[in-house]
GUZA-449819 format. One record per residue (C-alpha): residue number from 1; x, y, z. Coordinates in nm, 3 decimals. Layout:
<pts>
NUM,X,Y,Z
...
</pts>
This chain:
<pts>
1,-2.247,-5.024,-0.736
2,-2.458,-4.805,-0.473
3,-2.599,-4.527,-0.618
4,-2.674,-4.224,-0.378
5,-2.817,-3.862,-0.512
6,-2.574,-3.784,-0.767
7,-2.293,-3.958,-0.605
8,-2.135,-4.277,-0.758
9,-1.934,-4.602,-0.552
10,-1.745,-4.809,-0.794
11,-1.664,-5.131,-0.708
12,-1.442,-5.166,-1.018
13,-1.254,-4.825,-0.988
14,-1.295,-4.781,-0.591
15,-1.392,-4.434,-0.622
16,-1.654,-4.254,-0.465
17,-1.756,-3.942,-0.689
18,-1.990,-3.697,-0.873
19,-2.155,-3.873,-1.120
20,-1.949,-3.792,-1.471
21,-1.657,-3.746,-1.341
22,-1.340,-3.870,-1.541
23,-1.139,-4.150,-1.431
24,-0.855,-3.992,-1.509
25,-0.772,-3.598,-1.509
26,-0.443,-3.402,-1.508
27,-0.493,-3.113,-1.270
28,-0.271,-2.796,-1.167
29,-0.282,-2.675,-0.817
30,0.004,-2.452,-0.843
31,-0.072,-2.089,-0.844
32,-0.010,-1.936,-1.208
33,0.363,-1.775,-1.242
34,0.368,-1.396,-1.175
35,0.443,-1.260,-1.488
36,0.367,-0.915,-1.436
37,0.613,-0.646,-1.300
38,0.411,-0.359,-1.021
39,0.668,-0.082,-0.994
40,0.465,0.169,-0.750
41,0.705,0.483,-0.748
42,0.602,0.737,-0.455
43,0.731,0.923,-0.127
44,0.698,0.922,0.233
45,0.543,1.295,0.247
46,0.343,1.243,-0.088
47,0.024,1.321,0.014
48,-0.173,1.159,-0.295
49,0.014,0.848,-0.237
50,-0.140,0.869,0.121
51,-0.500,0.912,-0.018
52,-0.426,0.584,-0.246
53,-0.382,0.362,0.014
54,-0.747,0.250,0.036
55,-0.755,0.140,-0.317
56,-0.369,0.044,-0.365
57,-0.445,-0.238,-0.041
58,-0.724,-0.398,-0.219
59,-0.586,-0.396,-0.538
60,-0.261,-0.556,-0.361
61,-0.503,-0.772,-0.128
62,-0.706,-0.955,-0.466
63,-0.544,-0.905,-0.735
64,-0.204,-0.930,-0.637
65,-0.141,-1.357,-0.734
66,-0.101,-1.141,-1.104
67,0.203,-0.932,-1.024
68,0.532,-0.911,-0.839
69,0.496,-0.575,-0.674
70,0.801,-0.303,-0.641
71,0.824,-0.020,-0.417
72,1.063,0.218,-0.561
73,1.120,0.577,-0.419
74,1.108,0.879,-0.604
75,1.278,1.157,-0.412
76,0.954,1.398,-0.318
77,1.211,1.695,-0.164
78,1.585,1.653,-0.076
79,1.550,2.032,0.041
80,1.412,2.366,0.070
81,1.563,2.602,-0.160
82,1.464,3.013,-0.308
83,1.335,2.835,-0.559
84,0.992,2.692,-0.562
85,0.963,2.301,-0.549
86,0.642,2.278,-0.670
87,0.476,2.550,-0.875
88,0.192,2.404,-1.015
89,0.037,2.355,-0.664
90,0.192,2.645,-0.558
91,0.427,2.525,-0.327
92,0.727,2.758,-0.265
93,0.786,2.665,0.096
94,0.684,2.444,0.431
95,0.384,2.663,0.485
96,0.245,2.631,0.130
97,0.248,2.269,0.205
98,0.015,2.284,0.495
99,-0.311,2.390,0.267
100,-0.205,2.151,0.032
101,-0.234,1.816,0.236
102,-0.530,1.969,0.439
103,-0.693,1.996,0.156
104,-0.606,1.668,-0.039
105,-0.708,1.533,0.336
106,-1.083,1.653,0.335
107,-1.164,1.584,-0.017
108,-1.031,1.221,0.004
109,-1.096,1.132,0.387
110,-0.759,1.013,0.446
111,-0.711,1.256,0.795
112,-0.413,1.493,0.719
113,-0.356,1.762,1.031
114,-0.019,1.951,0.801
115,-0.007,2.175,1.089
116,0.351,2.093,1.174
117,0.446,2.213,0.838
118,0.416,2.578,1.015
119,0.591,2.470,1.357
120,0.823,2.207,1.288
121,0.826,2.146,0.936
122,0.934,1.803,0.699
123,1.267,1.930,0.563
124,1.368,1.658,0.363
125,1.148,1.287,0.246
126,1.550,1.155,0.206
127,1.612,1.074,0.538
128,1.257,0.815,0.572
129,1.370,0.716,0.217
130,1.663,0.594,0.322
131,1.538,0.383,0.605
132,1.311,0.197,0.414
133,1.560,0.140,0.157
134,1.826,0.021,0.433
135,1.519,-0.195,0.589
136,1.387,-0.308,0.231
137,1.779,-0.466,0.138
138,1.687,-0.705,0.421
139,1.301,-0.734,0.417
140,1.089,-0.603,0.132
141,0.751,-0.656,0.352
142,0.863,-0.509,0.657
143,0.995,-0.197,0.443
144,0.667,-0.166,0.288
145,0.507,-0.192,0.714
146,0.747,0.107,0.770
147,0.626,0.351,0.528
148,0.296,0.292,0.622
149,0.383,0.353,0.930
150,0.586,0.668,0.837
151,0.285,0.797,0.636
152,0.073,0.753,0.972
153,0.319,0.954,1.185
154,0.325,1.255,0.950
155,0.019,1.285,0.766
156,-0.216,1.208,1.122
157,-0.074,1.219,1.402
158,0.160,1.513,1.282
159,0.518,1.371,1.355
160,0.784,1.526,1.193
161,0.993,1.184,1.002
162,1.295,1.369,0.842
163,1.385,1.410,1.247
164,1.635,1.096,1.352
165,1.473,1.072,1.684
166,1.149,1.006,1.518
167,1.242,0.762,1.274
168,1.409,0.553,1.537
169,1.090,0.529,1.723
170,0.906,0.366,1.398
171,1.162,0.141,1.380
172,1.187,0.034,1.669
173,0.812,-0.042,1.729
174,0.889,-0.328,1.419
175,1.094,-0.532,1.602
176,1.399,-0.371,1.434
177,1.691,-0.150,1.636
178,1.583,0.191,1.499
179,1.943,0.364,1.594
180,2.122,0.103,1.374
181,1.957,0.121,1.117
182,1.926,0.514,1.117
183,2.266,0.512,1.143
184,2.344,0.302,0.862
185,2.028,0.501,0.664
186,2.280,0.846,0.672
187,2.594,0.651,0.526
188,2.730,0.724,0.176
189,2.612,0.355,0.111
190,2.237,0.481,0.233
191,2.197,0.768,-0.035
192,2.364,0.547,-0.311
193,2.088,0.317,-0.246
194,1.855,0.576,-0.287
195,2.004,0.706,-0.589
196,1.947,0.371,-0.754
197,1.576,0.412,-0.679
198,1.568,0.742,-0.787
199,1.731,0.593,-1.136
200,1.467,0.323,-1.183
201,1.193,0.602,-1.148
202,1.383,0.790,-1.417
203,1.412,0.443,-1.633
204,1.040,0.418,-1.584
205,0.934,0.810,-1.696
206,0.812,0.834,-1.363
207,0.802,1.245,-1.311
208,0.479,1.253,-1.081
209,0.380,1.057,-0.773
210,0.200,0.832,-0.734
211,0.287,0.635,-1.011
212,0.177,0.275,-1.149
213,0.332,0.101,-1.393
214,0.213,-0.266,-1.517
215,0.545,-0.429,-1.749
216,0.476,-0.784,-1.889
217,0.758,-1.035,-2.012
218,0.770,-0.838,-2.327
219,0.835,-0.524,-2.164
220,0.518,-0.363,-2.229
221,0.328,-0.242,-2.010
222,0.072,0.032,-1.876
223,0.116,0.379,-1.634
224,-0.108,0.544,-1.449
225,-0.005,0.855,-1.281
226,-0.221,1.000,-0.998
227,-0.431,0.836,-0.749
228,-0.716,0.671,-0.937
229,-1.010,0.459,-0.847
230,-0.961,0.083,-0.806
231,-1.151,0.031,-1.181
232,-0.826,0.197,-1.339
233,-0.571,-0.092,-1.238
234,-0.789,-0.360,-1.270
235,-0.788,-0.235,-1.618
236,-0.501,-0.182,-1.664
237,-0.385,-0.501,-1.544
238,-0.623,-0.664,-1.789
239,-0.459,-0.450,-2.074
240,-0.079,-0.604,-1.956
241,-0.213,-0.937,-1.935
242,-0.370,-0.936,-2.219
243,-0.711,-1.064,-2.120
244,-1.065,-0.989,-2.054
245,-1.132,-1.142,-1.705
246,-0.963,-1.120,-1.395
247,-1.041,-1.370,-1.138
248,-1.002,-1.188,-0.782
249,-0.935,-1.307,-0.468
250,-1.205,-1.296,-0.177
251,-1.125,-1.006,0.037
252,-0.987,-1.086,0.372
253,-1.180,-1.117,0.676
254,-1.172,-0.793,0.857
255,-0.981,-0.941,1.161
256,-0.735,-1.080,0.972
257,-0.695,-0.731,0.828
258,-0.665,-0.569,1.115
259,-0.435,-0.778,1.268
260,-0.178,-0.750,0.966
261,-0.225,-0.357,0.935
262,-0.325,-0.282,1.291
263,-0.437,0.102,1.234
264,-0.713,0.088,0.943
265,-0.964,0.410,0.855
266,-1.278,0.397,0.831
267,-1.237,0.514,0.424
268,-0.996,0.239,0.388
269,-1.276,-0.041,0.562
270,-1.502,0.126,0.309
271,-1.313,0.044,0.033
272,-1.206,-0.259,0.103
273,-1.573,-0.424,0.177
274,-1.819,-0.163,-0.030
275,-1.943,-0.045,0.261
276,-2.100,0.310,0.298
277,-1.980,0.592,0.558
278,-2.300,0.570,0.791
279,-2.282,0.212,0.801
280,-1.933,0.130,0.936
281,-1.953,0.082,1.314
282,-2.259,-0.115,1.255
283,-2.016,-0.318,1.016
284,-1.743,-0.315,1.270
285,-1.892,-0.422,1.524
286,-2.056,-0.756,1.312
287,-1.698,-0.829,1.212
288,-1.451,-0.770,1.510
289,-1.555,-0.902,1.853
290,-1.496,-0.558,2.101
291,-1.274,-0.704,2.277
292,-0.995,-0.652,2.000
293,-1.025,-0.338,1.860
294,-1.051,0.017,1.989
295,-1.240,0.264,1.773
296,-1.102,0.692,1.790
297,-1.116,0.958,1.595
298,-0.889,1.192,1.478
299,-0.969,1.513,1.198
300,-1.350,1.444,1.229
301,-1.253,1.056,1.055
302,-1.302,0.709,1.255
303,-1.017,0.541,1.302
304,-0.970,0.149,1.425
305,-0.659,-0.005,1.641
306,-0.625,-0.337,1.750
307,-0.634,-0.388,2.103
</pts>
């Protein structure tokens, strides 16, 4: 037997190891089974849902080996009406939303322009809502990649998404045929799919977006209504679970990252790597080799594209 630092070469075994090791030793290498239900009920036009996405992604990105999540939409406006739609922000009308998401926008650094809520405003979240549940029948992920990129149309670059022609473009730029699947979206079959969402949000006491709720095998579970800081679901997924520790996963490498999501603001790098406002092009620029991303700016807030 050669004996070398701590390492041990058994003649008798033929193993090479750590000194201590057992010769025998049942191990598990499968990932532990998901036992926790994420239903994340929210809107295409819901402004505090947009705000969440820093802190939603990371949660998602390391903790998410703990839950199955579910996208479920909750029906934001079907329509404008005399009567007011939302009077505890004072929202009676398209114009009243304008100050709104300019102002959720600013305080939460999530660019929102709103100003086509005075030209050529949103006059219905059904019609996106029904595209991603037409696209979410077939692909769950790829639903999930369109209202991200729905969110990105209106809320910064000011697209109007209840418009067909609009919608089609998003889709299309997935690899999908966006007239289809519009199309299909303003069927009786598309709404009844939406009422079924709007159902499970009723199921789940779901009344304000965004909404969070953790459900374990017993049917217990956890909500958290409102956009909240990443310390709120970690705890609460400790509460469904049942435990004291969480064991996250390493965030991903910024390239990586990019490359899934390929539009990223600087508040959502932030988040994701703990890293401060006045340091994030010095961050950038140690992660991503120039050649693959393109930095711009849009409502006074950085903004990254890959190339």
């Amino acid at each position: 037997m050669t004996k070398n630092n701590n390492m041990i070469c058994d003649s008798e075994t033929g193993v090479c190891g750590v000194s201590g090791e057992e010769e025998l030793e049942v191990i598990d290498l499968n990932k532990p089974k998901k036992t926790i239900d994420l239903y994340y009920v929210t809107d295409p036009i819901c402004s505090h849902c947009w705000a969440l996405e820093p802190v939603l992604r990371r949660f998602e990105e390391q903790y998410g080996d703990y839950f199955n999540f579910h996208t479920v939409m909750g029906g934001l406006l079907e329509k404008w009406g005399d009567e007011p739609v939302d009077p505890a922000n004072g929202i009676s009308g398209p114009a009243d939303v304008a100050g709104h998401w300019r102002e959720v926008g600013e305080q939460t650094r999530m660019p929102i322009d709103g100003s086509l809520m005075y030209d050529n405003p949103v006059q219905s979240s059904y019609p996106p809502s029904r595209v991603f549940k037409v696209i979410q029948n077939e692909n769950k992920a790829l639903a999930n990649i369109f209202l991200r990129r729905a969110r990105e149309a209106v809320f910064a670059f000011n697209q109007n998404i209840s418009e067909g022609t609009v919608l089609i473009k998003i889709v299309n730029k997935l690899g999908l045929d966006g007239e289809k699947i519009v199309k299909e979206a303003e069927l009786p079959s598309g709404q009844q799919s939406l009422n079924e969402d709007f159902g499970l949000a009723a199921s789940l006491s779901a009344t304000g977006f965004p909404t969070i709720i953790m459900v374990n095998e017993e049917n217990k579970g956890v909500k958290i209504v409102g956009g909240r800081p990443l310390e709120y679901y970690i705890s609460g997924l400790k509460q469904v679970l049942n435990i004291e520790e969480l064991q996250p996963k390493q965030q991903p490498a910024l390239s990586g990252l990019l490359e899934k999501e390929k539009l990223l603001f600087s508040k959502e790098i932030e988040v994701m790597y703990d890293v401060e406002k006045k340091d994030i092009h010095a961050f950038v620029e140690k992660e991503l080799p120039s050649t693959t991303y393109q930095s711009k700016e849009i409502m006074g807030e950085t903004y990254f594209v890959k190339k």
